[in-house]
C-alpha positions in Angstrom: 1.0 -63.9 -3.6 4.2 -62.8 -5.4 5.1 -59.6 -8.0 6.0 -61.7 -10.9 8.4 -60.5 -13.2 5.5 -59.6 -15.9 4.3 -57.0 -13.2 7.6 -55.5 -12.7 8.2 -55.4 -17.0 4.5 -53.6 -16.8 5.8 -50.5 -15.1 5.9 -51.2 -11.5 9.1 -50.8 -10.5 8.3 -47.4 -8.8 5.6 -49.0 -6.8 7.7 -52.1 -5.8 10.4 -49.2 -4.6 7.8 -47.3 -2.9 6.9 -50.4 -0.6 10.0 -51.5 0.0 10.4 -48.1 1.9 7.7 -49.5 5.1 7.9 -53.0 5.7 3.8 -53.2 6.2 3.4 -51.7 3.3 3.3 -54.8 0.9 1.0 -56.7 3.6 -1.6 -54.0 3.4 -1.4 -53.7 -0.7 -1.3 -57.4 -1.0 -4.1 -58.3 1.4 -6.2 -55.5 -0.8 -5.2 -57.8 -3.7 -6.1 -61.1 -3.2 -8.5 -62.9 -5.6 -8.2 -59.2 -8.1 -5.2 -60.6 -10.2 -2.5 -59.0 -8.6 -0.3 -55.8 -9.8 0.4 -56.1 -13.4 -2.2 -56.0 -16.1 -3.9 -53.2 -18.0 -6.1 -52.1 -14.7 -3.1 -52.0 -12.9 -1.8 -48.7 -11.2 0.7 -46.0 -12.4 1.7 -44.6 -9.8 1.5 -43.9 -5.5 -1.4 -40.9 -6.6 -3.3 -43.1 -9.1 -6.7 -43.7 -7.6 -6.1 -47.6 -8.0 -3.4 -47.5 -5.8 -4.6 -45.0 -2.9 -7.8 -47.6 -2.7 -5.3 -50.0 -1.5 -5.2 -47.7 2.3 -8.2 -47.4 2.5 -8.3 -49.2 5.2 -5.4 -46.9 7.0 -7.9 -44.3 6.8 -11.1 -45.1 7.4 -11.1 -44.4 11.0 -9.7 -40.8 10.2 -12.2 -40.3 7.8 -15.3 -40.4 10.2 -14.3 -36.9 11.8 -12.7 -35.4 8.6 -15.4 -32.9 6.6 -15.1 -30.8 3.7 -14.7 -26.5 4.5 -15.9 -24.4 1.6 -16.1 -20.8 1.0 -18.8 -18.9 -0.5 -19.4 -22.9 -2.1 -16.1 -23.8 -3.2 -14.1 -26.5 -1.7 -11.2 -24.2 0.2 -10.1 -27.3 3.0 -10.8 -30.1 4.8 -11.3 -30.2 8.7 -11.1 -32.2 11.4 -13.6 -32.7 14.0 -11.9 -32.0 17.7 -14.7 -32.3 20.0 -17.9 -33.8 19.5 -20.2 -30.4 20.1 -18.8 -29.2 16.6 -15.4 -28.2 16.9 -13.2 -28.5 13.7 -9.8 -27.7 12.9 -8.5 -26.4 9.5 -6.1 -24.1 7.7 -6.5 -20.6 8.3 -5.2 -18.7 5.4 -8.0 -19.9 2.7 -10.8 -19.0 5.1 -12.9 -16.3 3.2 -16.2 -15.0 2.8 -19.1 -17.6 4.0 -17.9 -20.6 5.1 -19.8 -24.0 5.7 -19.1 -27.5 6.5 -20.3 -30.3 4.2 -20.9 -32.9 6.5 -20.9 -36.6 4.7 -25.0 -36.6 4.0 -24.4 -33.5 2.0 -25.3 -31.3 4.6 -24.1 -27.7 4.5 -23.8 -26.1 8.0 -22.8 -22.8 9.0 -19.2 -22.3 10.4 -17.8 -19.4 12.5 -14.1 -18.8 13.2 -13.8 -19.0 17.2 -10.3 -19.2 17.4 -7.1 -19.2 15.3 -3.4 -19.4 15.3 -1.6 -17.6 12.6 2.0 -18.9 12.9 1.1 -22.5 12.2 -2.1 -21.6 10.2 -4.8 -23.3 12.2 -8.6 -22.1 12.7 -11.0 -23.2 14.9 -14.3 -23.7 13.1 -17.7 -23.7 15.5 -21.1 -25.5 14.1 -23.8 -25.6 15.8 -24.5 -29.5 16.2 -23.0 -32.4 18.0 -22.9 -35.8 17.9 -19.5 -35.4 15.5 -16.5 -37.9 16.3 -13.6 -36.6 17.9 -10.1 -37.2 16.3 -7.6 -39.4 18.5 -3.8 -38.1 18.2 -0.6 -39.8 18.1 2.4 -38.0 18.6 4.4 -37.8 15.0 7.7 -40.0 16.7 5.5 -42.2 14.8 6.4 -41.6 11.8 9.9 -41.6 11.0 11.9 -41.1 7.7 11.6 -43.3 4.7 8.0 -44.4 6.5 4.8 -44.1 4.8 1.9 -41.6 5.6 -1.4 -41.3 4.1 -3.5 -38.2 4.1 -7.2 -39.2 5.0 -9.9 -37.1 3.2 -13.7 -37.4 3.6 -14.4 -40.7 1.4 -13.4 -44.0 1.9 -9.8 -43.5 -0.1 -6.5 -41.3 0.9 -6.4 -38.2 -0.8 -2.5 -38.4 -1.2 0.4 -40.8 0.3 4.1 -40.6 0.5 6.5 -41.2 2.7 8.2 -39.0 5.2 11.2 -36.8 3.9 12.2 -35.3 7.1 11.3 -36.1 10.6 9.0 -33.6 12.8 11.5 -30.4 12.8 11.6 -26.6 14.4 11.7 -24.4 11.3 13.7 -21.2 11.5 12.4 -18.3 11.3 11.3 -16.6 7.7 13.7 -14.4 7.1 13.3 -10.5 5.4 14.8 -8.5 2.4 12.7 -10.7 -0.7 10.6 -10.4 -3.3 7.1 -11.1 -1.9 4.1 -11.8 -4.2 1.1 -13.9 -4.3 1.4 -17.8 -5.8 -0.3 -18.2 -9.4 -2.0 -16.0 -12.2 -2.4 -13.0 -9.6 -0.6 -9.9 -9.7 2.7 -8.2 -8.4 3.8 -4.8 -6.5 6.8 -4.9 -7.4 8.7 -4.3 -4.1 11.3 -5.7 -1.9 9.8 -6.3 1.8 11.1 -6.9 5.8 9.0 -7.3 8.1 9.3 -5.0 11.2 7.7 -4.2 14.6 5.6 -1.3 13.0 4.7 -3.7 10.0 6.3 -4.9 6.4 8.5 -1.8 4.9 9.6 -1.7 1.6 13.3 -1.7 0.8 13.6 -1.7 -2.4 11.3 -0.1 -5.8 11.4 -2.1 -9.2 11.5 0.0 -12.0 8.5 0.2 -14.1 6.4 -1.6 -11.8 3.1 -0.7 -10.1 5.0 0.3 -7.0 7.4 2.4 -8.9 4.2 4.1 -10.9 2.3 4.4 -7.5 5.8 6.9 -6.3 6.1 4.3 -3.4 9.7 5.0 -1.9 12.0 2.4 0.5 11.1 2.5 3.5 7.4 3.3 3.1 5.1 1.1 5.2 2.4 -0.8 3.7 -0.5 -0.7 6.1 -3.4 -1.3 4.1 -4.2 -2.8 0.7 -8.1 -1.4 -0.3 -9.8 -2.0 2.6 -7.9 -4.7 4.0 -5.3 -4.1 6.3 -2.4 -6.0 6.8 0.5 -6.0 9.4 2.9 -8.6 7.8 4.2 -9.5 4.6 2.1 -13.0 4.4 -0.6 -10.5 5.5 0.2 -8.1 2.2 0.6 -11.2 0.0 -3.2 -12.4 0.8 -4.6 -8.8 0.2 -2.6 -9.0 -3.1 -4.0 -12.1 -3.8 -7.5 -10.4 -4.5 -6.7 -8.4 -7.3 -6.3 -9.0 -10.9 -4.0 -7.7 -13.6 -5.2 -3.8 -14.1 -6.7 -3.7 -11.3 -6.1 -0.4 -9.0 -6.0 0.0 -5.0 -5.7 2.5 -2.6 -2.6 1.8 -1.0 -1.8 3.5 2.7 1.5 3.6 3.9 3.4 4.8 6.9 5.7 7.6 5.5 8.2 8.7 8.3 5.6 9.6 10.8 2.6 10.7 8.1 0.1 8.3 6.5 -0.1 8.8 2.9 -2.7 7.4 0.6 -1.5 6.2 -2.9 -3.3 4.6 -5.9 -1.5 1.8 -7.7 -2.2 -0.5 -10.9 -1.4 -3.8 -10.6 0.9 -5.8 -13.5 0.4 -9.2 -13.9 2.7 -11.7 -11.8 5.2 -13.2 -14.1 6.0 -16.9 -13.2 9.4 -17.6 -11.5 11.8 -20.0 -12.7 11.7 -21.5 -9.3 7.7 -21.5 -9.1 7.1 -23.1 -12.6 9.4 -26.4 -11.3 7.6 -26.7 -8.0 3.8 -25.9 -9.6 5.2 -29.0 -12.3 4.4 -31.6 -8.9 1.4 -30.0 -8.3 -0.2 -26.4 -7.0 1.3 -25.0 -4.3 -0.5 -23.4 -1.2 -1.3 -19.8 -0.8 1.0 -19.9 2.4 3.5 -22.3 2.4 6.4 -20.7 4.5 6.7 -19.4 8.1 5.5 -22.7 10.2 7.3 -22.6 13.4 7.2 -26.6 13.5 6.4 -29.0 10.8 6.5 -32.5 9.4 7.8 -32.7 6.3 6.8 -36.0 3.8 6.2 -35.6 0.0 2.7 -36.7 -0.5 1.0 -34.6 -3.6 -1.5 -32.9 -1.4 -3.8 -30.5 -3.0 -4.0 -27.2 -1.7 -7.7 -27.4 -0.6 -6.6 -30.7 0.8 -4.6 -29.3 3.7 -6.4 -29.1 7.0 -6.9 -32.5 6.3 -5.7 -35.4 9.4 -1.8 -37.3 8.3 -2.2 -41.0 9.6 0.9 -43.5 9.7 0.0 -47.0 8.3 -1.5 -47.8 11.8 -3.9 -45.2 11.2 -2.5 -43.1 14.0 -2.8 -39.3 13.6 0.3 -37.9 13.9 -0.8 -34.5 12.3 -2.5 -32.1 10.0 -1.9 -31.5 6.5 -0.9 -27.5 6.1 0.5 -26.7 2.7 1.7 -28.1 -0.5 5.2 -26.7 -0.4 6.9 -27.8 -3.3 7.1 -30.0 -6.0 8.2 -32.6 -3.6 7.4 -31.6 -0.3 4.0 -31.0 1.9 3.9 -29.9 5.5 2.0 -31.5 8.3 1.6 -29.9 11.8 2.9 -32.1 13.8 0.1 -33.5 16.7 1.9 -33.0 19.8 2.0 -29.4 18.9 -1.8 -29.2 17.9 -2.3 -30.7 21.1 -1.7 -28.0 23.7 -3.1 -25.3 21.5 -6.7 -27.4 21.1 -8.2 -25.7 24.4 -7.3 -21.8 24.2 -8.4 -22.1 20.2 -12.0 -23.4 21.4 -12.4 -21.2 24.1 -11.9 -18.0 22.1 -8.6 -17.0 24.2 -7.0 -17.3 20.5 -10.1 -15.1 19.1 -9.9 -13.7 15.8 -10.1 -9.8 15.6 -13.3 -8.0 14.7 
């Protein structure tokens, strides 16, 4: 079968591109198109997130798809999972874990899910249900999947949930640095504050005039140790307890004052959207955490926020890592496998416990 010339004057030309990139590419999409008519045509996809298209890897992803479930929170989709041991062990994102959380399992089921383990600095929580008979993911290592080579996030059903290619291959990030704005992503609220993190916990360095932390008499170098009744020992920490709150909404805040604890009560303003924020929210919304991952995979697949936890396959099907946050307007981090790996056994043996 051949791309005729109508199906490249139809609006294709992206596509063709896009499949140029991996050299199997075209022998999976074509294979999925024998005896349909081709590309071109009125039925004929827009683009590498138009449902037509993704239903082309399905294939890619089927094996994948058997361990991957849907997380929720207090009913609403939050993540998706991956099965790491048949006795129900599952691997997500941390960060969106809140209230009750269940597993949908792919009957409709909804079972009960307790946090065992966790690793904040890549995000990753191990989930505990009590039944078996799940199928275990198989890992690759991400060498797999080199620049300019396709991936496709697997999701629950019998299509991808995103695919891209690879921007930049598996990578050590540096560490996130101090000394900037922090706030939460999206219609929440801000402080108002300049933030670095220290060893006692995230001090402010800096007041904005007329904000809620100005209004609430918070001073540079105050330390933020609590947020209502949430406590937090980090900035990303402070940005989730933010992340609660609504415009005109007040919170006791305690700080660290020299060596006294003082208890203020400040009114929260609404977040104004950054210049910066508005271009990368235009490819799609970002995740709640999105920075700080010691080691990632970087591709730029449009995956949804309550996407990530999700497996990343290379056109093989091969696992090379999980999905962890939509980063950008073009990019989306993966945990790379080989560094899941090593982690798998302390997180389901509770060494890597969450506190009480």
């Amino acid at each position: 079968m051949k791309l005729g010339t109508r199906s490249l004057l139809g609006g294709l030309l992206v596509i063709a591109a896009l499949l140029a990139l991996e050299s199997r590419a075209p022998q999976v999409a074509l294979a999925k198109q024998k005896g349909k008519g081709g590309f071109g045509g009125a039925g004929a996809p827009s683009s590498k997130s138009d449902p037509k298209y993704l239903a082309l890897f399905g294939d890619v992803v089927t094996k994948a798809a058997k361990s991957t479930y849907r997380i929720q929170c207090d009913g609403k989709d939050a993540a998706l999972g991956v099965v790491v041991d048949k006795d129900g062990f599952i691997l997500t994102k941390f960060s969106d874990l809140t209230g009750k959380i269940t597993v949908k399992t792919h009957d409709g089921l909804q079972l009960h899910a307790k946090i065992v383990g966790k690793h904040e600095a890549h995000d990753l929580a191990m989930l505990k249900v009590e039944a078996s008979g799940f199928v275990a993911i198989e890992w690759s290592d991400s060498t797999t999947a080199h620049v300019g080579h396709f991936v496709v996030s697997a999701g629950t059903g019998q299509s991808p949930v995103a695919l891209g290619v690879v921007s930049v291959a598996t990578r050590n990030m540096p560490p996130t640095k101090g000394g900037f704005p922090k706030g939460p992503v999206g219609p929440s609220v801000t402080l108002g504050v300049i933030l670095v993190d220290t060893a006692k916990g995230t001090m402010i360095t800096d007041v904005t005039p007329n904000s809620a932390a100005s209004r609430a008499t918070l001073k540079s170098n105050d330390i933020i140790l609590s947020v209502g009744e949430q406590a937090v020992k980090d900035s990303d920490e402070l940005v989730k307890a933010l992340g609660k709150f609504k415009a005109g909404d007040t919170a006791v805040l305690k700080v660290l004052r020299g060596e006294e604890e003082v208890e203020l009560k400040a009114t929260f303003n609404k977040q104004p959207a950054a210049r910066a924020d508005v271009q990368n929210n235009m490819g799609s919304r970002l995740s709640n955490k999105r920075t700080g991952f010691p080691t990632v995979l970087q591709h730029d697949s449009v995956v949804l926020p309550e996407d990530c936890g999700g497996p990343l396959v290379d056109l093989e099907g091969r696992v090379v890592g999980i999905n962890i946050a939509r980063a950008g307007r073009v990019e989306s981090y993966a945990v790379p496998a080989e560094t899941i790996r090593p982690l798998l056994a302390d997180l389901m043996l509770g060494k890597l416990a969450p506190k009480q």
